[in-house]
C-alpha positions in Angstrom: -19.9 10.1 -5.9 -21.5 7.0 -4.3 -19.4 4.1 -3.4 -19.3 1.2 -5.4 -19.6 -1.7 -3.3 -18.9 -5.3 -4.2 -18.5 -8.7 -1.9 -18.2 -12.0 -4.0 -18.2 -14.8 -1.3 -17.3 -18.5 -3.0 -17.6 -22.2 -1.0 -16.3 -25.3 -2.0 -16.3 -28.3 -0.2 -14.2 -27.5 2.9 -12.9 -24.0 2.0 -14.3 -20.8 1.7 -13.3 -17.7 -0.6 -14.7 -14.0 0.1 -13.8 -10.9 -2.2 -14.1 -6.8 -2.1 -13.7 -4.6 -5.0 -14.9 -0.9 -3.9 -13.8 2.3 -5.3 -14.8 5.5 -4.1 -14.6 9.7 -4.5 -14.7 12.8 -1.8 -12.3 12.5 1.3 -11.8 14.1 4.9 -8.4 14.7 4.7 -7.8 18.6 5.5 -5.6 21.2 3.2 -3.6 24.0 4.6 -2.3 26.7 2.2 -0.9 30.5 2.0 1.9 32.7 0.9 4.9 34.1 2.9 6.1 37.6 2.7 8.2 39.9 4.9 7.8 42.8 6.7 7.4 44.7 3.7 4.7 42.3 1.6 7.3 40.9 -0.6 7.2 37.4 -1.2 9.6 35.5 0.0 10.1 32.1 -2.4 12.2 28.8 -0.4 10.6 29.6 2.7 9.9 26.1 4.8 6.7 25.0 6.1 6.5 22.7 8.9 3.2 21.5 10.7 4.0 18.9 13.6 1.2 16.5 15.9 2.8 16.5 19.1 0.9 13.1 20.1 1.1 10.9 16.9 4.1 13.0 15.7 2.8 13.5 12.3 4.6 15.8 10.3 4.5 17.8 6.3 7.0 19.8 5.5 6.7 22.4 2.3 8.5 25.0 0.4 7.4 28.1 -0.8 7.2 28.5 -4.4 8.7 31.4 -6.5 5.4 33.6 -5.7 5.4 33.4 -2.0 2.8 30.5 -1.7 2.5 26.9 -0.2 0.3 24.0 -0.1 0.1 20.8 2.1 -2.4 18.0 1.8 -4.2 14.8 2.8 -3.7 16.3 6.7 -5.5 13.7 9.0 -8.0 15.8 11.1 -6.2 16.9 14.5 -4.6 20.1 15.5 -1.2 21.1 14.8 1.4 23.0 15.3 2.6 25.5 11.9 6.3 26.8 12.0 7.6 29.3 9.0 11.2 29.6 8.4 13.8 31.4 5.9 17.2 32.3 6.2 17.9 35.7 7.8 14.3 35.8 9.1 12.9 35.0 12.5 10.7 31.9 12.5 7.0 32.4 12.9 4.7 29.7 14.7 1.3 29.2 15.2 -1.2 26.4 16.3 -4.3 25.4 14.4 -6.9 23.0 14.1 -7.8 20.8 10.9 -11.1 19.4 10.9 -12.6 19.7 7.7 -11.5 19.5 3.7 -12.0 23.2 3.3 -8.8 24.2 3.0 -7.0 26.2 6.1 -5.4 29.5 4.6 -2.7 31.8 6.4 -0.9 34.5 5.2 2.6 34.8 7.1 4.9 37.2 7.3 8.3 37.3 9.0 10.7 39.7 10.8 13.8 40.6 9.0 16.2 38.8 11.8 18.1 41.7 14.0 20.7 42.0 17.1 17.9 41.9 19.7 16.6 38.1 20.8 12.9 37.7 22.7 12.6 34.3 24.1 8.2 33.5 24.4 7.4 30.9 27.4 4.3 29.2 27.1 2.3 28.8 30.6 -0.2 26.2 28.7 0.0 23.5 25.5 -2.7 24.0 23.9 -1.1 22.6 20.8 -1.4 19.1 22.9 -4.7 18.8 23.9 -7.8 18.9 21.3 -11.1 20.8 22.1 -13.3 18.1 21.1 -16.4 17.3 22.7 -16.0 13.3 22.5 -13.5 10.6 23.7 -11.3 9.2 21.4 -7.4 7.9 20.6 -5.0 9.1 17.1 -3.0 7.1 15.6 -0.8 7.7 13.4 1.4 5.6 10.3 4.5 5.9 12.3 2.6 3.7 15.3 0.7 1.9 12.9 4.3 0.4 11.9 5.2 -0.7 14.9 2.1 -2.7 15.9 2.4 -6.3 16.7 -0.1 -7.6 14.0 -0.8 -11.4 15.0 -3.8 -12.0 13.1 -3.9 -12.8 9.4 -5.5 -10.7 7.2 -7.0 -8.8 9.6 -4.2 -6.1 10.2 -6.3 -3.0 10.3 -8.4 -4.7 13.1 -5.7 -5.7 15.1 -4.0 -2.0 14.9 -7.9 -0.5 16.2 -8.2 -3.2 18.7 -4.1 -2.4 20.0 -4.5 1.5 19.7 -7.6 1.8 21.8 -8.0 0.7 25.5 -12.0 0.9 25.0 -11.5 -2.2 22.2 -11.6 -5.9 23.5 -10.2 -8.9 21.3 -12.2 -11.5 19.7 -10.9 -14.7 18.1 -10.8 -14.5 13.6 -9.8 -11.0 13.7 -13.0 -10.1 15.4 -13.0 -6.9 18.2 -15.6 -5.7 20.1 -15.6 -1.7 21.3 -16.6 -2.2 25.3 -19.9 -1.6 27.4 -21.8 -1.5 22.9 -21.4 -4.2 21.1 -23.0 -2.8 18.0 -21.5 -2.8 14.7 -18.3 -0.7 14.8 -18.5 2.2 11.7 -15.8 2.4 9.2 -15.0 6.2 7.7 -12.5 5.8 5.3 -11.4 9.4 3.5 -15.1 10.4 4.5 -16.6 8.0 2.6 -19.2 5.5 5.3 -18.1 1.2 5.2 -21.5 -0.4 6.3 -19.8 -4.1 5.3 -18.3 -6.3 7.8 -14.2 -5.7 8.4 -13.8 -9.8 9.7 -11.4 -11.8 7.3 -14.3 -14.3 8.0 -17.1 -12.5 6.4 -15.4 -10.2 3.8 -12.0 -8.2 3.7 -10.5 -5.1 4.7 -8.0 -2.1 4.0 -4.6 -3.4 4.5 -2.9 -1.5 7.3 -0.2 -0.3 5.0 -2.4 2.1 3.5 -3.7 3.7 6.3 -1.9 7.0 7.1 -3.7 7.7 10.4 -6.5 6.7 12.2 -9.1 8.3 14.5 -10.8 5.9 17.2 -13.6 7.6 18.5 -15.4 5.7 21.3 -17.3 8.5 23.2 -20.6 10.1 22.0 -19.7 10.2 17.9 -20.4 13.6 16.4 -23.6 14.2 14.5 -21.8 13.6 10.7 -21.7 10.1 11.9 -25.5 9.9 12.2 -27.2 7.8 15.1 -24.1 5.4 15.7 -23.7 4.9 19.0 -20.2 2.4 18.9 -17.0 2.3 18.2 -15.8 5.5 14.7 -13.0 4.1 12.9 -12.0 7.6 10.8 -9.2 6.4 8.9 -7.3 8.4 6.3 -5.2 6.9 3.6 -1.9 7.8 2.5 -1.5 10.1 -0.4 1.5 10.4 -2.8 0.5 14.4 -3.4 3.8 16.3 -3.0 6.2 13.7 -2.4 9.2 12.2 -4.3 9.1 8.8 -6.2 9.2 6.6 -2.9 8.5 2.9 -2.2 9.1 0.6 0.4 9.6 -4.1 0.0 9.0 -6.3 3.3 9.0 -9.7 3.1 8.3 -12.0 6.4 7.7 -15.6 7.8 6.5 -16.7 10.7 5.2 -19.3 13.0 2.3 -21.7 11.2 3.7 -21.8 7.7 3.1 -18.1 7.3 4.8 -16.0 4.8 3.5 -12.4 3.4 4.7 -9.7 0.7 3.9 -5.9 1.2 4.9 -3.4 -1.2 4.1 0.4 -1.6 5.2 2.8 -4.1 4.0 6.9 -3.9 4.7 9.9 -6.1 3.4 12.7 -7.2 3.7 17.0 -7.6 1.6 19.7 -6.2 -1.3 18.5 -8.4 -1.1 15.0 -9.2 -0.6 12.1 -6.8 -0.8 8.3 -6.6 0.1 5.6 -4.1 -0.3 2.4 -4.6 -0.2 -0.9 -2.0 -0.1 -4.6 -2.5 0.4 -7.0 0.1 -0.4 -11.2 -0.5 -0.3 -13.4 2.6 -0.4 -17.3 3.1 -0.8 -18.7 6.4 -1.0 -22.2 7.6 -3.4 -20.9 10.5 -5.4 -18.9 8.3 -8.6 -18.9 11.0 -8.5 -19.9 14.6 -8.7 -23.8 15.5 -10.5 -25.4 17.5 -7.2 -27.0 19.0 -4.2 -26.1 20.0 -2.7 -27.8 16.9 -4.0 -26.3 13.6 -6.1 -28.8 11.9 -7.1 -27.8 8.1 -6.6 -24.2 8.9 -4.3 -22.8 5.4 -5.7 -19.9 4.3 -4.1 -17.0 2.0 -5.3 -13.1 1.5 -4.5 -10.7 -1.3 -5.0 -6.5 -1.6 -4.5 -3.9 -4.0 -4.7 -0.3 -2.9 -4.8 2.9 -4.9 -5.2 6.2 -3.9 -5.2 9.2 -7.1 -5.4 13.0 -6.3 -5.9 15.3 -9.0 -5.6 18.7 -7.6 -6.3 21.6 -10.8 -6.3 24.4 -8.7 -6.8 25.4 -4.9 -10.4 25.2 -5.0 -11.0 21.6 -6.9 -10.2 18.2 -5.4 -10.3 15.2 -7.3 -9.6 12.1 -5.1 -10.1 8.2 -6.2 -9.7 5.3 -3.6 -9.6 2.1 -5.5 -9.1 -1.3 -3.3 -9.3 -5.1 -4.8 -9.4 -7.8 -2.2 -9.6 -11.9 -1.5 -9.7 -14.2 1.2 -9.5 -17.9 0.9 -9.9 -20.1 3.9 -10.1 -23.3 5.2 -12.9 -24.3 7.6 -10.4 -25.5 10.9 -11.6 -29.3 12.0 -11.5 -31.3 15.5 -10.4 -34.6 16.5 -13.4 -35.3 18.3 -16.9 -36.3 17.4 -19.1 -33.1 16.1 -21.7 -33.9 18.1 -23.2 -36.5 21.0 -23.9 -39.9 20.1 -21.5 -39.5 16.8 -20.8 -42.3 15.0 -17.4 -42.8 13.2 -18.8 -41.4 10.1 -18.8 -37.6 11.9 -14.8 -37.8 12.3 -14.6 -36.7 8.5 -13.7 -33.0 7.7 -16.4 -30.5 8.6 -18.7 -28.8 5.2 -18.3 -25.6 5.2 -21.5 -24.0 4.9 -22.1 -21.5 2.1 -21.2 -17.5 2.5 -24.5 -15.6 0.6 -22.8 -12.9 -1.6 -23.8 -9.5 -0.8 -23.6 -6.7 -3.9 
């Protein structure tokens, strides 16, 4: 399914407005699924299935249904570390790598527990390190959360620009990936973002839906074509497999800034939404031109939705859906536009009009 792509960029005398409404199919989140037995192929139902990141500590945890078998999804590409419990058996582990949507199958079985203990030491950890040809930094929700976000409506570029030491800051939201300055690439659930990511120019994904992020800044691998700058692989949360679960934060700040985020998930092992909506006003929308802000109010506005419709093990049916707005103010100066200025050029500044893009 091709993405529909649509920016709607307003001026009016002073102020700007720009607007995204996308939606989009496919993904790049990985499954893994399988049945549990013991030692004599019997299936063994309420078994738990753990798979753990050591570096961004992302972890799924699943129970075996009455016919032996399992199933976790939306896994951000990375390798991990599988553990399979029940009671009275010896726990089974394993380390694998996820780095496609075809689903990752195993067939466990475990040993009746007995009187005789083996302890296993492990001279290497290969469950930390990732055989990967290029150079790149994971992040997942749980750092995403605890990122100082000082920018805006720009939350998702602030988190790439924090998570990666190859990333330099730029004023407006702007970041620049170091030694190419060429336009960074957005992946988000597989699916190629051509359109700027600068609250300036357009919007972008609020950070809130992001469940984990890949920042590749070494040679990119060939499924990102000739791009020679900074990957952003992102993968959005998914309410597949999880209870009815929502989260309120309300803040303010310095500037006259106050935002709303919301999220509510749920779904079974074949359906699954989450949605997100987050509104923001700030009285230093943009960055001024002095240290004062000067006709700077601003205000931003998303709503996220992410649908899975999983029939059986084979089929995937995923929907991204993402509504967006900016509105800005052009910030002024006290002083005289240009050389020579009359009093006439001390009025506010026109703000010059955005072209719409579809």
């Amino acid at each position: 399914m091709k993405p529909v792509l649509a920016l709607i960029a307003l001026s009016v005398l002073c102020s700007c407005a720009t607007g995204r409404i996308w939606a989009q199919g496919l993904g790049n989140a990985g499954t893994i699924d399988g049945t549990v037995t013991d030692p004599s192929g019997a299936v063994l139902p309420n078994a738990t299935v753990t798979i753990l990141n050591r570096l961004t500590n992302y972890t799924q945890t699943a129970t075996t249904d009455s016919k032996g078998a399992f199933r976790l999804t939306n896994i951000p590409p990375n390798p991990y570390h599988v553990e399979v419990s029940a009671p009275n058996f010896s726990t089974s582990a394993q380390d694998l790598d996820v780095r496609s949507t075809v689903p990752v199958s195993l067939k466990v079985s475990l040993m009746v527990t007995g009187a005789q203990q083996t302890v296993t030491v492990e001279a290497h950890g290969a469950d930390l390190l990732e055989n990967v040809p290029y150079a790149h930094n994971d992040v997942d929700m749980s750092s995403l959360s605890k990122l100082s976000v000082s920018s805006p409506g720009a939350g998702a570029s602030d988190a790439v620009m924090l998570s990666s030491g190859a990333v330099a800051g730029d004023s407006n939201g702007f970041f620049h990936p170091l030694g190419d300055h060429a336009q960074t690439s957005f992946s988000v659930d597989g699916q190629p973002i051509g359109d700027q990511q600068s609250k300036a120019f357009s919007t972008q994904i609020p950070l809130n839906a992001i469940q984990s992020m890949e920042l590749i800044t070494g040679t990119p691998p060939a499924e990102f074509g000739d791009k020679t700058s900074l990957i952003v692989n992102a993968v959005t949360r998914s309410g597949l497999g999880q209870k009815p679960k929502g989260s309120f934060v309300a803040q303010r700040s310095s500037f006259a800034t106050y935002s709303e985020e919301a999220t509510f998930g749920f779904g079974g092992a074949k359906l699954g939404n989450f949605l997100s909506v987050n509104a923001l006003r700030s009285g230093r929308f943009l960055d001024t031109p002095e240290f004062e802000p000067i006709h700077a109010i601003g205000n931003s506005g998303t709503i996220f939705d992410h649908f899975d419709y999983n029939p059986n093990g084979k089929d995937v049916f995923h929907l991204n859906i993402l509504g967006a707005r900016n509105w800005f103010q052009i910030p002024n100066t006290l002083r005289p536009v240009g050389a020579g200025s009359t009093a006439e050029n001390w009025h506010l500044q026109f703000c010059s009009r955005i072209p719409a893009h579809l």
